[in-house]
N, C-alpha and C positions, 0 to 999 in steps of 0.2 A: 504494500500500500504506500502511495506516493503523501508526503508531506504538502498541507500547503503551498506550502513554497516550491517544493519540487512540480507541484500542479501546474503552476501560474508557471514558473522556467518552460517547461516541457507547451504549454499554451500557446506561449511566446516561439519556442524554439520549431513546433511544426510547423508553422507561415511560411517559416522562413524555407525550410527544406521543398513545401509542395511550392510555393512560390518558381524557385530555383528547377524544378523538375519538370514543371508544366512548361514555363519559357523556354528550358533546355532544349523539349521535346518539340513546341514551337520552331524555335532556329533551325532545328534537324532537318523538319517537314518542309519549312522555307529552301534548305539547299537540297533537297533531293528535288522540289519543283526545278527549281534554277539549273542542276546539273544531270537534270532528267535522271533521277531516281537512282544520285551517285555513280553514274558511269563517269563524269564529265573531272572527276575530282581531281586535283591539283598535288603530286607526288607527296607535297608536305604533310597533306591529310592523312589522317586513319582512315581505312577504308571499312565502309561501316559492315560488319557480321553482325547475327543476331549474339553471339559472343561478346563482340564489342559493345554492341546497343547495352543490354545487361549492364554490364560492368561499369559504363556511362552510365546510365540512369541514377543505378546504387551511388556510384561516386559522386556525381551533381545532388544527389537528395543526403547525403550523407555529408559531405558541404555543407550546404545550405544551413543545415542543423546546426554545424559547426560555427558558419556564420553567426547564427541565432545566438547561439550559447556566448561567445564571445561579446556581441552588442550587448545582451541583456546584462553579462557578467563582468565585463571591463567597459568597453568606449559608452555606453551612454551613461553611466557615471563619471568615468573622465573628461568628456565635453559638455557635460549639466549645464553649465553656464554660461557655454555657448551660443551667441543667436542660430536660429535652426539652417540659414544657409552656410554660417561656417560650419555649423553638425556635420552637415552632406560634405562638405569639402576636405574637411580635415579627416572623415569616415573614409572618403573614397581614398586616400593617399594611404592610409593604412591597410584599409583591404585592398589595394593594387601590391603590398607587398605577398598578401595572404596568398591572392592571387597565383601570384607567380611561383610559391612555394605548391601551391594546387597542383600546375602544372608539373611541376617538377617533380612531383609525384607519380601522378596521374599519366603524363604521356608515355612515359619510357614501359610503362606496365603496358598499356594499352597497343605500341611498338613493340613490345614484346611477343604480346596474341596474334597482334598481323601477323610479324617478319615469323614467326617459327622458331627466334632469336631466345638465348638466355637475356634478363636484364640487364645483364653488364657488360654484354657484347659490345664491338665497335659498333655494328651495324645499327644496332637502337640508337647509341650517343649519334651517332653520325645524323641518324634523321631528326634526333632533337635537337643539334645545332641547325640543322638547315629551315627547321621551324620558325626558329626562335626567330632566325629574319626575314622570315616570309610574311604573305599578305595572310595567310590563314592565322598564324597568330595575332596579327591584328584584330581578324575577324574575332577569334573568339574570346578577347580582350574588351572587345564591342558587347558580345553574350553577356558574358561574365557582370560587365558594369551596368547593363540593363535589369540585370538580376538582382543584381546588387541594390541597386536605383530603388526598383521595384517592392522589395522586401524592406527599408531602411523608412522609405515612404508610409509603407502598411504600417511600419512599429512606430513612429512619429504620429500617423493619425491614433495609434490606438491608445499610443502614452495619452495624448491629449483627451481624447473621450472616455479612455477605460476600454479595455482588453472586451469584458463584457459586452457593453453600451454596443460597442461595434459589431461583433458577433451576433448581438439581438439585432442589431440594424441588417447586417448581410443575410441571415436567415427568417430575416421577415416576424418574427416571434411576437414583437408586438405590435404588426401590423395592425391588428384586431384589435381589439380591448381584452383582456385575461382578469380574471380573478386569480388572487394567490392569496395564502397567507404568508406572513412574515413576521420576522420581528425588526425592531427598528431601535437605534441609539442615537439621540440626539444630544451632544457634548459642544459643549462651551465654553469660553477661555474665561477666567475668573479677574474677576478688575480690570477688563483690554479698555476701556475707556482712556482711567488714570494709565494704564501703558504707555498705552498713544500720546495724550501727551505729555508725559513728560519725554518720551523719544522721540518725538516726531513721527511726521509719516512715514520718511524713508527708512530709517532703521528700525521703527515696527515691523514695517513689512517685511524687512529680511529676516526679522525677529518670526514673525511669522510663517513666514516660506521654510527656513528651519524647525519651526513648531511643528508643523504636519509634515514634514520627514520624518523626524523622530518618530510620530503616531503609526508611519504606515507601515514600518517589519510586524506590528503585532496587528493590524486591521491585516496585514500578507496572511501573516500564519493562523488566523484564525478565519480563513477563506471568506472575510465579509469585502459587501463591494460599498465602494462609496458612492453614494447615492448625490450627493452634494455637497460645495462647498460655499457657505455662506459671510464673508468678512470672518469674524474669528470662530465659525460655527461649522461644524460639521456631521452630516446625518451619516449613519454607515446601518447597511441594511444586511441580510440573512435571509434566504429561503428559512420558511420554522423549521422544518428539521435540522439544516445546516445549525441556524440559530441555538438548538435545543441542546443537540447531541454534545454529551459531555461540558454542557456548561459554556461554551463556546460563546457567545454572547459577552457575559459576564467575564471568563479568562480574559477574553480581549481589553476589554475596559483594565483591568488590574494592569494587563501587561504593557498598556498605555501608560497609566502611570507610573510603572515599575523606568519603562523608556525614557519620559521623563525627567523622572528622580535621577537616575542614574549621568545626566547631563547638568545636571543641576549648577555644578560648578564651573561649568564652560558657560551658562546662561550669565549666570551671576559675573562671570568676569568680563563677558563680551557684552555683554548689556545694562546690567547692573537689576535686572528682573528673573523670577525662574519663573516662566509661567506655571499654572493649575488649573483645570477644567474640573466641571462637575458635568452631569450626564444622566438624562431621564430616559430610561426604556420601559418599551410597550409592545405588545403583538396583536396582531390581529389582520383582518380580511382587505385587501385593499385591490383597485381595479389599475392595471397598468396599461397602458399604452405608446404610442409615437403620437406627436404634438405638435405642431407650428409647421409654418409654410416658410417664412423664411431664415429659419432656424429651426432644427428637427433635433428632440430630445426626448427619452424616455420619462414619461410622467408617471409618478404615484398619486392615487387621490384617495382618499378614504377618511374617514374618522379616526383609524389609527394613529396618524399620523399629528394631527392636533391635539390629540390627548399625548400625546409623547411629549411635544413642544413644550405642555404646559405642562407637566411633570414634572420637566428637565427645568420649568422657571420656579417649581418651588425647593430647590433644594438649597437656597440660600433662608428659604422661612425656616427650615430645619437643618441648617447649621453641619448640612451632609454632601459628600461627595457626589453622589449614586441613589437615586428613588427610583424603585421598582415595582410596577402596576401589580395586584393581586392576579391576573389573568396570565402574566409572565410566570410569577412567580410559584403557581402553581403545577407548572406546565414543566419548570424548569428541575426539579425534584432536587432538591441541594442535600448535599452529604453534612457532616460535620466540619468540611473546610472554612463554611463560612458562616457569620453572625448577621443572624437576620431579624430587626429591629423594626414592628408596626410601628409605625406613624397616625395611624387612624383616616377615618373615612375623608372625602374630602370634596367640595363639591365643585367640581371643573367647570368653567364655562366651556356651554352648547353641551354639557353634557344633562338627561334629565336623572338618572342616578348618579349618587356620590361614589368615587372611588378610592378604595382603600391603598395607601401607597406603605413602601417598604424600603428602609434603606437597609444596601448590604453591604458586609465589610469581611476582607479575610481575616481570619484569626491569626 
């Protein structure tokens, strides 16, 4: 069974492989048109066997993968702060090295299945020097970058929308309207007014662009998506079983602040503030869809989601982290790990029963 985090890698890392494998297969089809069905093919080339096709395929989708893992796991953390055309720019000059390592691999094997040759024969090196300055290598320097282009583009729109968001958008999911149930956490940054100003705008905001870094390993490894992000406010939702199973909900929140805390003193020196959120959750039936014409996004609407809101604004009347609806909290079955403290009834606006809240706390 794959971890969180291994999920959302491996999410990440297919695109990139079928991406690469579909275009690969693309270019092929283009030059057997062009060269009438590779008779016409130019010495430098491999001449295509179903042997070779194979071996191509595995190695372009096995790539690609590789690509995947590498973007997700080095460069798009290393050019973060990059604007997104120097991303593509400074991305393509590093994978032009990968590239060529690719090659470097990849053809002398493939020279190998033609010619009948061992790999280390002159014969093989011989055709991969004559490669190397031929128009074919150019050509599929052209492939290679269009691939490239292509899959860099896909994980740029998806950073921006959510991995999710897009997948429901390419598969149509919520085309319609759905019913689902969920659970839902609505967390808010504690004092961001007096933050603001005493830092100003500009170093709030870095203040906060860093705040919701730190939050997102443990919203990662607790598989919730984020539903939105509001000035210092942020919703993070769960399918209810996702939500339920093993506390899941509730771990995430801790492990937020666990995140946090543990920054505490890089907060404190770089800003002279550690931020703290508090956080109301709720579950219940909500109807989702796709929304707007000239901006298209996945909408929540229900009742649930108002009663979360206002949950999560009384946990300064109770002097608590964390108020959890009796409807969660019964769903969620908590062991002995955690202290779970009635607050009493309480009557929410638009709501016509009062709601019992709870706040909870690890022991």
């Amino acid at each position: 069974m794959l971890s969180p985090d291994g999920k959302r890698t491996w999410s990440h890392m297919l695109p990139f492989g079928l991406i690469w494998l579909v275009t690969g297969w693309v270019f092929l089809l283009s030059e057997a048109a062009v060269t009438d069905n590779f008779e016409n093919q130019p010495d430098t080339a491999i001449q295509v066997t179903f042997p070779v096709f194979i071996m191509a395929s595995v190695a372009v989708f096995v790539f690609g993968l590789l690509t995947g893992w590498v973007e997700i796991r080095f460069l798009s953390r290393l050019f973060r702060s990059q604007r997104f055309v120097q991303r593509i720019i400074y991305k393509l000059l590093a994978y032009g090295l990968v590239f060529h390592l690719i090659i470097l691999i990849s053809f002398p094997i493939a020279a190998s299945m033609e010619l009948g040759q061992p790999i280390f024969s002159s014969e093989v090196w011989g055709k991969f020097a004559t490669y190397l300055l031929s128009i074919t290598h150019l050509s599929t320097m052209v492939q290679l970058s269009f691939s490239l282009l292509l899959s860099l583009f896909y994980f740029e729109i998806s950073d921006y929308i959510g991995p999710k968001a897009l997948s429901h958008f390419l598969t149509g999911k919520y085309h319609q309207p759905v019913e689902e149930e969920r659970v839902f956490m609505f967390l808010d940054m504690r004092s961001s007014t007096s933050i603001a100003e005493r830092l100003g705008h500009r170093r709030y905001f870095a203040m906060l662009r860093k705040y919701y870094e730190d939050l997102s390993a443990p919203i990662l490894r607790s598989a919730g998506e984020v539903y939105q992000y509001a000035g210092d406010e942020v919703i993070v939702s769960w399918p209810l079983k996702k939500g339920l199973k093993d506390q899941t909900c509730l771990r995430c929140f801790f492990g937020m602040k666990e995140a946090l805390e543990g920054k505490r003193s890089f907060y404190q020196k770089r800003y002279g503030e550690a931020p703290a959120f508090k956080a109301g959750m709720h579950c219940g039936k909500v109807t989702a869809g796709e929304i707007g014409v000239i901006k298209k996004e996945i909408l929540f609407t229900g009742d649930v989601l108002n009663t979360c809101a206002r949950i999560q604004g009384l946990c300064n009347s109770y002097g608590t982290d964390l108020l959890v609806s009796a409807d969660l909290l019964q769903l969620l079955e908590l062991g002995g790990e955690f202290k779970v403290t009635s607050k009493g009834f309480n009557d929410l606006r638009g709501k016509d029963e009062a709601v019992e809240l709870f706040s909870v706390e690890k022991k």
